[in-house]
C-alpha positions as CSV (number, residue, x, y, z in Angstrom):
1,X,3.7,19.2,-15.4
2,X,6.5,19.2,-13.3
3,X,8.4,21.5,-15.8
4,X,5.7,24.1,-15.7
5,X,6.0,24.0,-11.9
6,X,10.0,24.6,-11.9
7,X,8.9,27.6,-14.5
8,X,6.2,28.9,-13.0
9,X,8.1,28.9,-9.3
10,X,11.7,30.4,-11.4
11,X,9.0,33.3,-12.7
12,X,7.5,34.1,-9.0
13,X,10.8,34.2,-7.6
14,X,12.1,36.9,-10.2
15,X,9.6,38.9,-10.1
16,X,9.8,39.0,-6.7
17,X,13.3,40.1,-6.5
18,X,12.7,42.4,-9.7
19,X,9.9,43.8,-7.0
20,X,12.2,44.4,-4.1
21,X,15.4,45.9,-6.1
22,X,12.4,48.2,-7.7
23,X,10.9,49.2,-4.6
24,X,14.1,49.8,-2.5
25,X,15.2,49.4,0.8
26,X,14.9,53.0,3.0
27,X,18.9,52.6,2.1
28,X,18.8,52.6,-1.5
29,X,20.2,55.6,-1.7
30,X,22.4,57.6,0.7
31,X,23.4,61.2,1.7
32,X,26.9,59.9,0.7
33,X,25.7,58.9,-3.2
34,X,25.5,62.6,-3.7
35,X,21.9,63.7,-3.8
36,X,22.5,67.6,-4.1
37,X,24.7,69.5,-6.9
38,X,27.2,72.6,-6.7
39,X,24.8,74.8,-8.0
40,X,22.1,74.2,-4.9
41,X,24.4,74.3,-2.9
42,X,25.8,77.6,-4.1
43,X,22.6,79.1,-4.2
44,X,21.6,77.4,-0.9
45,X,24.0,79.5,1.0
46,X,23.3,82.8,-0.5
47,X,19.7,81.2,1.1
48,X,21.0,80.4,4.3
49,X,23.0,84.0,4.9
50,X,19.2,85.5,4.1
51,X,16.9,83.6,5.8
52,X,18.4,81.5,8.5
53,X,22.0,82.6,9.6
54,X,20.5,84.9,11.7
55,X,19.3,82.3,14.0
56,X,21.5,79.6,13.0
57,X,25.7,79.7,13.0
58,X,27.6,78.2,10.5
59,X,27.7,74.9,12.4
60,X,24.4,74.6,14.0
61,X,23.3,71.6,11.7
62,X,25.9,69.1,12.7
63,X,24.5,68.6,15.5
64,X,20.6,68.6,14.3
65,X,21.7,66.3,11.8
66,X,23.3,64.0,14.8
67,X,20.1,64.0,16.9
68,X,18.2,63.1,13.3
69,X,20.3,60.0,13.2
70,X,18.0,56.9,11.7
71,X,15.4,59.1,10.9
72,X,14.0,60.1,7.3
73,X,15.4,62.7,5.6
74,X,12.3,63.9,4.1
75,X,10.7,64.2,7.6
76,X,13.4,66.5,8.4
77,X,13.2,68.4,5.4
78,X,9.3,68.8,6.0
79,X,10.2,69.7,9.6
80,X,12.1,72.5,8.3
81,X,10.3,73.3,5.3
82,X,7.3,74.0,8.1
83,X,8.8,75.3,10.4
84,X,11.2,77.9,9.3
85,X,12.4,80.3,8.7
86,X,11.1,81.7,12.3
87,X,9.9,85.2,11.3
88,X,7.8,83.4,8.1
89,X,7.8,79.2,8.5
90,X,6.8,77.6,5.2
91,X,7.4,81.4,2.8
92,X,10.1,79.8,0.9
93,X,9.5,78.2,-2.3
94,X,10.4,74.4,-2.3
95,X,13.2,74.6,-4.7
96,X,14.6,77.8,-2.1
97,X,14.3,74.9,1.1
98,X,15.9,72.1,-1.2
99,X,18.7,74.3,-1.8
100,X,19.5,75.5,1.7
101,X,19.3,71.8,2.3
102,X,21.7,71.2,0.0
103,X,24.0,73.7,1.2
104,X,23.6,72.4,4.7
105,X,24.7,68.7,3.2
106,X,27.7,70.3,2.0
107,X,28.4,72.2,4.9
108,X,28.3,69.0,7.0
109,X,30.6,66.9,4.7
110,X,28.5,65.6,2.4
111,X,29.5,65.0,-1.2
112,X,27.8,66.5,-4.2
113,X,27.2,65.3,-7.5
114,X,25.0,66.1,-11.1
115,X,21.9,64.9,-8.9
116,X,19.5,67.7,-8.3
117,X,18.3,67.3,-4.3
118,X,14.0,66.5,-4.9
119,X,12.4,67.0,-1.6
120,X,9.1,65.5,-3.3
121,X,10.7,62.4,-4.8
122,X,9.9,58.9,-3.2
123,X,13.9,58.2,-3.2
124,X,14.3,61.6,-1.0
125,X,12.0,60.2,1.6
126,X,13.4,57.3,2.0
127,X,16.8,58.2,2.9
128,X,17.9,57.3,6.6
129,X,20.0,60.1,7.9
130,X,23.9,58.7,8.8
131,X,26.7,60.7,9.5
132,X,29.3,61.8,6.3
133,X,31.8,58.8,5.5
């Protein structure tokens, strides 16, 4: 009986921590993992120079992205999906928004890599905004 205890307790306890690596910390994955690829980025800023540089220099989203510290990336993304740009908020498709996001990540410092940025994606959401490094 005692055996079946030490089991059953050994099971609970890994499926527990199976639980917790599955469900992930809100810093599971970070800005500086590389959540956006060359090509959004490229097409981000032909984006950007269309619909937002207008309103917003070249280094307006440092700053932004400073004031956004510790909060979720996806709430700024919806924020901006929403909200601009200001002559049309919300006309862009999302995969237009996830790739001026993008080329605002690059912009900023951010690294790329073969991830494609997901703005619907539980993982997105999740991610705290920190400053490049």
């Amino acid at each position: 009986m005692r055996a079946l205890k030490k089991i059953t307790l050994t099971l609970y306890v890994s499926l527990l921590s199976t639980f917790s690596i599955a469900s992930g910390s809100p810093e599971a994955v970070r800005f500086s993992d590389g959540i956006y690829n060359k090509a959004q980025a490229k097409s981000g800023k032909k984006l950007y120079k269309k619909h937002c540089l207008s309103c917003h220099e070249k280094g307006y989203f440092e700053p932004v992205f400073l004031a956004w510290q510790g909060e979720s990336a996806g709430t700024l993304y919806e924020v901006m999906s929403a909200a601009m740009p200001e002559s049309s908020p919300g006309s862009l498709s999302t995969d237009e928004y996830a790739d001026i996001f993008a080329y605002v990540l690059k912009e900023i410092g951010y690294p790329s890599s073969t991830a494609t940025l997901d703005p619907d994606s539980e993982a997105f959401s999740k991610i705290i905004i920190r400053p490049p490094g």
